[in-house]
Gaussian input, Z-matrix of N, CA and C with variables (Angstrom, degrees):
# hf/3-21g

backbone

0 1
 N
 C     1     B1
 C     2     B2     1     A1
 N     3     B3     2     A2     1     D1
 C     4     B4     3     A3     2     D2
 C     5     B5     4     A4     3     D3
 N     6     B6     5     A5     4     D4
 C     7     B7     6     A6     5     D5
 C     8     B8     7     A7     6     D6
 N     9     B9     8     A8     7     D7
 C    10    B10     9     A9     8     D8
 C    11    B11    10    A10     9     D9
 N    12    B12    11    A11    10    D10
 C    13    B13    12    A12    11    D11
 C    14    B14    13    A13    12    D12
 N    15    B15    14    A14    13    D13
 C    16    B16    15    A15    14    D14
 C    17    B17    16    A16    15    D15
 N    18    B18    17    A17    16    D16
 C    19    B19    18    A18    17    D17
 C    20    B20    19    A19    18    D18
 N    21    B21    20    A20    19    D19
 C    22    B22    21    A21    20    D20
 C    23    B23    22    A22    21    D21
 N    24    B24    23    A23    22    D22
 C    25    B25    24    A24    23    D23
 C    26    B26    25    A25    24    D24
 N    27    B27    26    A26    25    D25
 C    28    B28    27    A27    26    D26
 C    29    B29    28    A28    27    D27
 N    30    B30    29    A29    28    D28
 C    31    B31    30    A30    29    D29
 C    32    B32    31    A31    30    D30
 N    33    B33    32    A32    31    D31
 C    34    B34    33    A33    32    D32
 C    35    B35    34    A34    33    D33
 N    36    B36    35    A35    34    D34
 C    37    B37    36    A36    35    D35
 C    38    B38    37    A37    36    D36
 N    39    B39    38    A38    37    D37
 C    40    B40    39    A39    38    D38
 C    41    B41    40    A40    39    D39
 N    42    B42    41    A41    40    D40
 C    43    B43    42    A42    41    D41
 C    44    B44    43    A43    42    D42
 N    45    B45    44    A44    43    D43
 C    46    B46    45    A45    44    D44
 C    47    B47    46    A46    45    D45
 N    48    B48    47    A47    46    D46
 C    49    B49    48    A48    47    D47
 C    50    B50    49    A49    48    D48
 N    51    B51    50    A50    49    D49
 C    52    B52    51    A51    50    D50
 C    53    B53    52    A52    51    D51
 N    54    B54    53    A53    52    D52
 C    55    B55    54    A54    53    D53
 C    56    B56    55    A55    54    D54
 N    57    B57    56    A56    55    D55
 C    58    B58    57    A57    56    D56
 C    59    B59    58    A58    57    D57
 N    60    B60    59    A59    58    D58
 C    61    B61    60    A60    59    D59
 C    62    B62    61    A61    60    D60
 N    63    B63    62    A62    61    D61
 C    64    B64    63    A63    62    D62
 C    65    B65    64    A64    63    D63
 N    66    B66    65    A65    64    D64
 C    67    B67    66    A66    65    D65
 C    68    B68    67    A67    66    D66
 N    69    B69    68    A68    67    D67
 C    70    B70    69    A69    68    D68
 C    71    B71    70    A70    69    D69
 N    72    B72    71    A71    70    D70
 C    73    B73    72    A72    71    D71
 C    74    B74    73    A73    72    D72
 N    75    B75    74    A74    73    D73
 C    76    B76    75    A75    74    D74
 C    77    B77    76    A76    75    D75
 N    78    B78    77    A77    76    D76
 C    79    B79    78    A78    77    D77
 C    80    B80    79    A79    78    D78
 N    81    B81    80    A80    79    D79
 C    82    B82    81    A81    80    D80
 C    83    B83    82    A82    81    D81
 N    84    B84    83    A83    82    D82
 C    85    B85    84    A84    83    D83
 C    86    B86    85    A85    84    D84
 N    87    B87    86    A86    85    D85
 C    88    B88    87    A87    86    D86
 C    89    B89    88    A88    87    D87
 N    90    B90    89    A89    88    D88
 C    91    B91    90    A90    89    D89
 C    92    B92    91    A91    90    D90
 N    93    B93    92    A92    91    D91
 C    94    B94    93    A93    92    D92
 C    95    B95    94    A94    93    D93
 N    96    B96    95    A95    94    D94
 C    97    B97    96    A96    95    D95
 C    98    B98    97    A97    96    D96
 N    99    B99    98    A98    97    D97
 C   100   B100    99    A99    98    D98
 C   101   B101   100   A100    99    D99
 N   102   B102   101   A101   100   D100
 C   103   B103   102   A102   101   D101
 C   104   B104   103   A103   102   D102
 N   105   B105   104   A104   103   D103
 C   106   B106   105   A105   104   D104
 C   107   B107   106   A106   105   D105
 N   108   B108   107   A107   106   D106
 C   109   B109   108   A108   107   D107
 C   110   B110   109   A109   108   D108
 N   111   B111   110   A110   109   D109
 C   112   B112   111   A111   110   D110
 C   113   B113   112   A112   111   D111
 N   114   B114   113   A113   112   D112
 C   115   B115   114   A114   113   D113
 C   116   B116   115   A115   114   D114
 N   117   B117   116   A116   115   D115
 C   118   B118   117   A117   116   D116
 C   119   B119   118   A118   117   D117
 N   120   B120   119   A119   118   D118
 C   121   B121   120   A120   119   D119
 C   122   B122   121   A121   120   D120
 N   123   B123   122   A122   121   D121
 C   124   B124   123   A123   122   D122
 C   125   B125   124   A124   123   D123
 N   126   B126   125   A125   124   D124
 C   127   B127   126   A126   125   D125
 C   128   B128   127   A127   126   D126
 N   129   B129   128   A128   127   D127
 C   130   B130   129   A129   128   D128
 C   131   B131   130   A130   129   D129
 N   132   B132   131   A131   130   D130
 C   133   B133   132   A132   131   D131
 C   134   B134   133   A133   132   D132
 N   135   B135   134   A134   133   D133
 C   136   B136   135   A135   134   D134
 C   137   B137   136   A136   135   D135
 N   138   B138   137   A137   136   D136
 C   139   B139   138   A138   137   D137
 C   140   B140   139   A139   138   D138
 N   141   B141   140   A140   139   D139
 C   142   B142   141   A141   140   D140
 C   143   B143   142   A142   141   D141
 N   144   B144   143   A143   142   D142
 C   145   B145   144   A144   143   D143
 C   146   B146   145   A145   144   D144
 N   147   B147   146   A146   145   D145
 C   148   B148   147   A147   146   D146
 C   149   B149   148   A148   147   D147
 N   150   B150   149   A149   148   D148
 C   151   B151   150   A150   149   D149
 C   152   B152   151   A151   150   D150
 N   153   B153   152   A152   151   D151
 C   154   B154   153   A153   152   D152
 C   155   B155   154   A154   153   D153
 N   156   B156   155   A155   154   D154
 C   157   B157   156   A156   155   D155
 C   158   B158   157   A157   156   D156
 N   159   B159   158   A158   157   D157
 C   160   B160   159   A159   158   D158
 C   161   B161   160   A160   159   D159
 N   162   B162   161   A161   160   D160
 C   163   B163   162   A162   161   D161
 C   164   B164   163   A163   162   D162
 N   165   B165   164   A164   163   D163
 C   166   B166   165   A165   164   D164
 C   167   B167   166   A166   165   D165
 N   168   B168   167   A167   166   D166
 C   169   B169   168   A168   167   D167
 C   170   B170   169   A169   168   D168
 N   171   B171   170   A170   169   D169
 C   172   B172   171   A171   170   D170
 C   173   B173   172   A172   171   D171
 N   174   B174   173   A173   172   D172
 C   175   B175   174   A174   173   D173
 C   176   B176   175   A175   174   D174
 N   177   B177   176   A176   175   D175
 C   178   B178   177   A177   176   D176
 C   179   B179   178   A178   177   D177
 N   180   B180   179   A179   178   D178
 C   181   B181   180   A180   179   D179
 C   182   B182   181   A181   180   D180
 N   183   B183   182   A182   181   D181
 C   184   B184   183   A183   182   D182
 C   185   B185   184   A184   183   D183
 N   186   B186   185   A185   184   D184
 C   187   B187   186   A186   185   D185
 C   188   B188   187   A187   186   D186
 N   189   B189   188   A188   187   D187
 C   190   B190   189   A189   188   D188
 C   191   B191   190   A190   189   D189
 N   192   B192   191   A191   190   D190
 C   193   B193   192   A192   191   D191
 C   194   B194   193   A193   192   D192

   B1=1.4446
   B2=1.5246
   B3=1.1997
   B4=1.3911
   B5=1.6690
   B6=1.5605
   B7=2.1474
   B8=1.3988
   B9=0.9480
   B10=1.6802
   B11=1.2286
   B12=1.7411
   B13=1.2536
   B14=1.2963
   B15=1.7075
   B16=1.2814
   B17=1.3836
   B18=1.1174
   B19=1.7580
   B20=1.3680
   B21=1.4331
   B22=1.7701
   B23=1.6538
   B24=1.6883
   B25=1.2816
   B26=2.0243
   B27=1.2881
   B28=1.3542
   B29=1.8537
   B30=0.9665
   B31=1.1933
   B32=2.0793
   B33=1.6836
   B34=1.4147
   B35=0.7994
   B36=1.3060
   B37=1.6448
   B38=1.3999
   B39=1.3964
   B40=1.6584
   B41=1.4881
   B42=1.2423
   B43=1.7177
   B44=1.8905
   B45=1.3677
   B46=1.4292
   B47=1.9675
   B48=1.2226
   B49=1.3888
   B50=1.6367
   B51=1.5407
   B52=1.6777
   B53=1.3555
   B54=1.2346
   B55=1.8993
   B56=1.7947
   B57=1.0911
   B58=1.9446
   B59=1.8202
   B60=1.8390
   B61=1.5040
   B62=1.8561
   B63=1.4546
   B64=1.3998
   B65=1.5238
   B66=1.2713
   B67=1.6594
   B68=1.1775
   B69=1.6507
   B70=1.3436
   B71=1.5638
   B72=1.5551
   B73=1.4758
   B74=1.7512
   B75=1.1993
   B76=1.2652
   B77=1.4646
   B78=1.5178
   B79=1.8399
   B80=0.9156
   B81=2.0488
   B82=1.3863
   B83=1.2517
   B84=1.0438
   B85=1.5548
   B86=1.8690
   B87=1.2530
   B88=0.9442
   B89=1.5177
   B90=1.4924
   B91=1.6824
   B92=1.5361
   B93=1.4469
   B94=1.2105
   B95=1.3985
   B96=1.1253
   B97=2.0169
   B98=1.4489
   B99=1.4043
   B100=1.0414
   B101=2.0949
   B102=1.3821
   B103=2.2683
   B104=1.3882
   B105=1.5961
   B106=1.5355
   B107=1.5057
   B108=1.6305
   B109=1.3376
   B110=1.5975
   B111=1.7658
   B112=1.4127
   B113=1.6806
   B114=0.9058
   B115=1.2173
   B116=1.7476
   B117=1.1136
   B118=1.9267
   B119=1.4708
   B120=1.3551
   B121=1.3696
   B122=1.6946
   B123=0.8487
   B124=1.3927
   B125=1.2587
   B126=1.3233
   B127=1.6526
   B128=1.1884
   B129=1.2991
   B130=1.5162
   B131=1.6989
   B132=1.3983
   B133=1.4491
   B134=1.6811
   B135=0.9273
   B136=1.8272
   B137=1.2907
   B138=1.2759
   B139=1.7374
   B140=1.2227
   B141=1.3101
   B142=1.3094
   B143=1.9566
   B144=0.6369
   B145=1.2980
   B146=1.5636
   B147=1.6227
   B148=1.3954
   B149=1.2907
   B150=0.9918
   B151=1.8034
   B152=1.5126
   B153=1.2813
   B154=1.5328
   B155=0.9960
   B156=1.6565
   B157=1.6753
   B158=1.3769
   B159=1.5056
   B160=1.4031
   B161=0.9580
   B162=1.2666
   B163=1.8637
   B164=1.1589
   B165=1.4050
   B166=1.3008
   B167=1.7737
   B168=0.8978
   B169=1.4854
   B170=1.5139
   B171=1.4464
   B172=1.4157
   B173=1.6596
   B174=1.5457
   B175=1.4151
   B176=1.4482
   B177=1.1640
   B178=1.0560
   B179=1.7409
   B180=1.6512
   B181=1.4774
   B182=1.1922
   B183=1.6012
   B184=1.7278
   B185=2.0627
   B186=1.4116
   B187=1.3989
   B188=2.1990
   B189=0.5291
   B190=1.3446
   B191=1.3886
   B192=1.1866
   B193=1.7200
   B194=1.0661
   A1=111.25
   A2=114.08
   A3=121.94
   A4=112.82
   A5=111.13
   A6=95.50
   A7=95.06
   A8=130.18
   A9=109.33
   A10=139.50
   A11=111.74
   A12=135.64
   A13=121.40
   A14=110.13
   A15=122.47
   A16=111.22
   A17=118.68
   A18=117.43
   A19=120.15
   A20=101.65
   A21=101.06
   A22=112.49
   A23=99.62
   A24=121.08
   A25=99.42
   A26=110.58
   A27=114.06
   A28=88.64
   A29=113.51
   A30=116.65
   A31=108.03
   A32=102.90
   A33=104.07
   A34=116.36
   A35=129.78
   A36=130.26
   A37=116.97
   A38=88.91
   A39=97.03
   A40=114.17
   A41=110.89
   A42=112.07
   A43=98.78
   A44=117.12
   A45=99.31
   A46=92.77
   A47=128.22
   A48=115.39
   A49=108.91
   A50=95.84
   A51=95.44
   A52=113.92
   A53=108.21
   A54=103.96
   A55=85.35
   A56=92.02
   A57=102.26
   A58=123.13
   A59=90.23
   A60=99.53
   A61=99.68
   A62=125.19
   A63=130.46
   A64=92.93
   A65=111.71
   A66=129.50
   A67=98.67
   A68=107.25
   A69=113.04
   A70=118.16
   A71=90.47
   A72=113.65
   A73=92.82
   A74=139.16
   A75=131.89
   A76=104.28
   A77=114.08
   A78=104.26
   A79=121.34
   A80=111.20
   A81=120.08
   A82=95.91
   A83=139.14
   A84=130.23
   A85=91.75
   A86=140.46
   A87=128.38
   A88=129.36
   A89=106.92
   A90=143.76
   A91=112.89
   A92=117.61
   A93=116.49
   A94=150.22
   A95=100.51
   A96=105.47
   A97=89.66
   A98=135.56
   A99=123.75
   A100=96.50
   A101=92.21
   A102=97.22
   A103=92.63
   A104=132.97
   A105=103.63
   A106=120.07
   A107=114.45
   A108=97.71
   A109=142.03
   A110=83.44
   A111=99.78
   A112=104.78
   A113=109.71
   A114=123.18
   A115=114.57
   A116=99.60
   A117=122.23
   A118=112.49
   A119=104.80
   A120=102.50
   A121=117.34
   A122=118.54
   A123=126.13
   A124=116.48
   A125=123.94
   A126=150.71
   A127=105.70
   A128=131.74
   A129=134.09
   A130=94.71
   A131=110.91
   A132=106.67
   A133=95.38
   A134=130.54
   A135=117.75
   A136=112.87
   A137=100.11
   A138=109.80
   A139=111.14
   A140=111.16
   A141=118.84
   A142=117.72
   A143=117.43
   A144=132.94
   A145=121.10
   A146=123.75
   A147=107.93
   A148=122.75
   A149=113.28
   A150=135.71
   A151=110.74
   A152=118.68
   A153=133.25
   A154=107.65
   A155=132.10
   A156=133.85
   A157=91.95
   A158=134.31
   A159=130.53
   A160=107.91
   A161=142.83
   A162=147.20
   A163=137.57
   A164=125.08
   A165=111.45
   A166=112.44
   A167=117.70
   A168=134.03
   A169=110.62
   A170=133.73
   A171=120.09
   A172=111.02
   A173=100.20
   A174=107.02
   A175=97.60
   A176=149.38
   A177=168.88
   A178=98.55
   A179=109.17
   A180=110.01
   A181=113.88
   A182=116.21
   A183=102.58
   A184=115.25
   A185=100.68
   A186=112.96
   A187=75.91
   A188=150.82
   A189=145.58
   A190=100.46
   A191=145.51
   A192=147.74
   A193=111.03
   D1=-45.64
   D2=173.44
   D3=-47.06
   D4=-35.67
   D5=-177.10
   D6=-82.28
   D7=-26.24
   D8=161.39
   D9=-30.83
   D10=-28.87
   D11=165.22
   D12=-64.42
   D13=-33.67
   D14=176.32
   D15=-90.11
   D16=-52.49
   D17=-170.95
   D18=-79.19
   D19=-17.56
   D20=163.14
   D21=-42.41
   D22=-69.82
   D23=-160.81
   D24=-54.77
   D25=-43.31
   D26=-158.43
   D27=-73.40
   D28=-41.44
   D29=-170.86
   D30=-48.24
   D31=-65.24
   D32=166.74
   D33=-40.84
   D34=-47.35
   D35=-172.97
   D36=-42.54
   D37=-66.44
   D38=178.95
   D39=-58.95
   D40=-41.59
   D41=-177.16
   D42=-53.90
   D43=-44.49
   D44=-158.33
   D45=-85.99
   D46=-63.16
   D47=149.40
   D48=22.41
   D49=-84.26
   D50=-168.08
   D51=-86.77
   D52=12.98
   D53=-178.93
   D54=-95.36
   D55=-50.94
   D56=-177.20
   D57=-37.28
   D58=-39.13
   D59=-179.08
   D60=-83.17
   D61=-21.55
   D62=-175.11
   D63=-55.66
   D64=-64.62
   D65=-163.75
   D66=-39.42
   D67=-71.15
   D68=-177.53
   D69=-12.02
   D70=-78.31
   D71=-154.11
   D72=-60.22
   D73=-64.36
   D74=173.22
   D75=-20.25
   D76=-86.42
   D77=-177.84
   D78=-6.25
   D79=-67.61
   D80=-162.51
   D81=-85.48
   D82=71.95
   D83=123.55
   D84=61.85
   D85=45.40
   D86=171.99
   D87=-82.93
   D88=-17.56
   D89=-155.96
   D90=-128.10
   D91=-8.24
   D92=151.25
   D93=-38.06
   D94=-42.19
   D95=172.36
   D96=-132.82
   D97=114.56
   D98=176.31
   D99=-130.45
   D100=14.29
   D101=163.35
   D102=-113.49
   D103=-8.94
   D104=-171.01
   D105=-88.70
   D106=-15.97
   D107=163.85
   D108=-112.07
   D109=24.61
   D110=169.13
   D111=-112.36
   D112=15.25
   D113=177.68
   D114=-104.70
   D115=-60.01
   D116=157.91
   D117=-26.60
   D118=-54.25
   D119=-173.51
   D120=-64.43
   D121=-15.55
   D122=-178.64
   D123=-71.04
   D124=-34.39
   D125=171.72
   D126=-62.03
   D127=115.06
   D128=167.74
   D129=-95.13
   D130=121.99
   D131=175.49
   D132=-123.10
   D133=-5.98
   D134=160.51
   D135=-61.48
   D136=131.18
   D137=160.28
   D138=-100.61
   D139=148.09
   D140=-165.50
   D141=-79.72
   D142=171.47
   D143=-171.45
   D144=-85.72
   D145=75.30
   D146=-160.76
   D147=-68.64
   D148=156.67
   D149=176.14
   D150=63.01
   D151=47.04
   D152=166.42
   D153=-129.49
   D154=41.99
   D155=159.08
   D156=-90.60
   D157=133.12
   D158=150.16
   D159=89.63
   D160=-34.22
   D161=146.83
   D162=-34.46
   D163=123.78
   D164=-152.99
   D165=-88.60
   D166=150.06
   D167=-166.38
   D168=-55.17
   D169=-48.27
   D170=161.84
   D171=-127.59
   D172=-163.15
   D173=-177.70
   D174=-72.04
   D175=-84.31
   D176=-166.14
   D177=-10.63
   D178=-53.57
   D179=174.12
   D180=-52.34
   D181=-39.28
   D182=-167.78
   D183=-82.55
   D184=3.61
   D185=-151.83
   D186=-104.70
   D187=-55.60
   D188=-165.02
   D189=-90.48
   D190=14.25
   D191=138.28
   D192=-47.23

């Protein structure tokens, strides 16, 4: 009966702890766009790299041909 005394209290703790970090994150704008970067990923915005199809990767390759 007695850790009841203890784990009550530790228990709130933690409950308000993580309500505290909830708040937080609301304020900061954490939950704001939550389709844009699953959305983003779909977008290929690199352009590719011209004239490195079929080319060999350093000097060294073209020097032992």
């Amino acid at each position: 009966m007695t850790d009841f005394y203890y784990l009550i209290p530790i228990a709130l703790a933690l409950g308000v702890a993580g309500l505290a970090a909830f708040m937080w994150s609301l304020r900061s704008g954490q939950y704001d766009d939550l389709d844009g970067a699953a959305e983003r990923i779909l977008f290929d915005e690199d352009a590719p790299i011209k004239g490195t199809a079929g080319e060999p990767h350093s000097t060294t390759d073209q020097t032992r041909r």
